[in-house]
N, C-alpha and C positions, 0 to 999 in steps of 0.2 A: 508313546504319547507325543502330542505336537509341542513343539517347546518355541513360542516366541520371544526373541529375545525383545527388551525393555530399553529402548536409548531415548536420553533426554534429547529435546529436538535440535538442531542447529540451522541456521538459516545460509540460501549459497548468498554472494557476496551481490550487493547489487550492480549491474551493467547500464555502460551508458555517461550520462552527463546528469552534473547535479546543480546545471542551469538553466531557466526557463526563461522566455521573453515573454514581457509581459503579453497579456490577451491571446496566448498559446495556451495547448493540452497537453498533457503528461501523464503518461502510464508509466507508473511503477510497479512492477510485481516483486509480491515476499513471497519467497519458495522454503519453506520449514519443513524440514524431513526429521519423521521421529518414529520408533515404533511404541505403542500405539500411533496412529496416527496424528499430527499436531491440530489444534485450533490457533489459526494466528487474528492479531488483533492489530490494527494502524490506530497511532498515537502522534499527535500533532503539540509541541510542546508541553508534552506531560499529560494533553488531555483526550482522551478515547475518540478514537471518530467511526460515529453509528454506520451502520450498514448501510448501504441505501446502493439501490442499482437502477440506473434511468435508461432501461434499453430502449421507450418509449420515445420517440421523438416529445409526442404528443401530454405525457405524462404531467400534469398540472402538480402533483407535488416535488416537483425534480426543478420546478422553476427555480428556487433558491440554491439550491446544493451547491457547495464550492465543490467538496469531494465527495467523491463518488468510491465506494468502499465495500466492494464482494471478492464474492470464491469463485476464482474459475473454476468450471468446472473440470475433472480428472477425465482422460481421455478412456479411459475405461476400469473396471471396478478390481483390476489389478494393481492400480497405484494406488493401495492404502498407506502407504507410509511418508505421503508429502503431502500438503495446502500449498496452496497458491491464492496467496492474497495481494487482488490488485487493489491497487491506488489509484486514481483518475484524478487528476487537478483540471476541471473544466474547462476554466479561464484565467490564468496566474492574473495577480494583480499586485503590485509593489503599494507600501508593502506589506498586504494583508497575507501573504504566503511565504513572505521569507519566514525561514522559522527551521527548526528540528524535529524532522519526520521519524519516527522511530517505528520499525516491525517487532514486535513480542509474541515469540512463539511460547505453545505451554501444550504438555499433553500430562501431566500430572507426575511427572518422574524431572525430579530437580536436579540442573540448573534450569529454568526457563531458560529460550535465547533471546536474545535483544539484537537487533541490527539497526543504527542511523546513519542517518544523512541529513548535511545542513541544505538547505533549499537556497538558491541566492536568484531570488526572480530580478531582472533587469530588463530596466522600466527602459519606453521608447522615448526619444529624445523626440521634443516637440520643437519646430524650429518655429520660428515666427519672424516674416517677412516685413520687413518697413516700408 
């Protein structure tokens, strides 16, 4: 018989810098590996942020979206054991984006995993000339 084994998911660590300037873009990816497979979910100080993916230039309902929040896709139907849930900050803006981003992976086998990061967007100094 085929025996898959069962592990609760873990997420790897996030890479990079957890500073943005303002009116910059930022791609975060949560990478959850579990067997089953995980569903991961981005959470923006406690509160869920819906999917939405604006590959559309043109796309009339992406005009508002701060974040931008899909599944890359897996490079082939071998890696069923990780998600990759990217984050997209379209345009930081201080300070509507500082905050605590948090990844929650879950594939039905407890513990969930949690991974955050504090966001610290830094705003552009405006000089003003006399």
């Amino acid at each position: 018989s085929f025996f898959i084994a069962i592990t609760p998911p873990t997420i790897d660590s996030f890479s990079g810098e957890t500073t943005i300037k303002e009116g910059t873009q930022k791609v975060i990816k949560c990478v959850a590996k579990a067997s089953p497979r995980p569903s991961a979910d981005w959470y923006r100080n406690g509160k869920k942020l819906n999917s939405t993916n604006c590959t559309s230039p043109n796309d009339k309902s992406c005009k508002n979206v701060i974040y931008e929040v899909y599944e890359e896709s897996a490079d082939s139907a071998l890696h069923t054991t990780y998600t990759i849930q990217v984050l997209k900050i379209r345009s930081a803006l201080y300070p509507r984006d500082q905050g605590m981003f948090v990844c929650k992976a879950t594939n039905g086998k407890d513990p969930p995993a949690e991974l955050g990061f504090d966001l610290d967007v830094q705003g552009t100094v405006h000089v003003h000339v006399l």
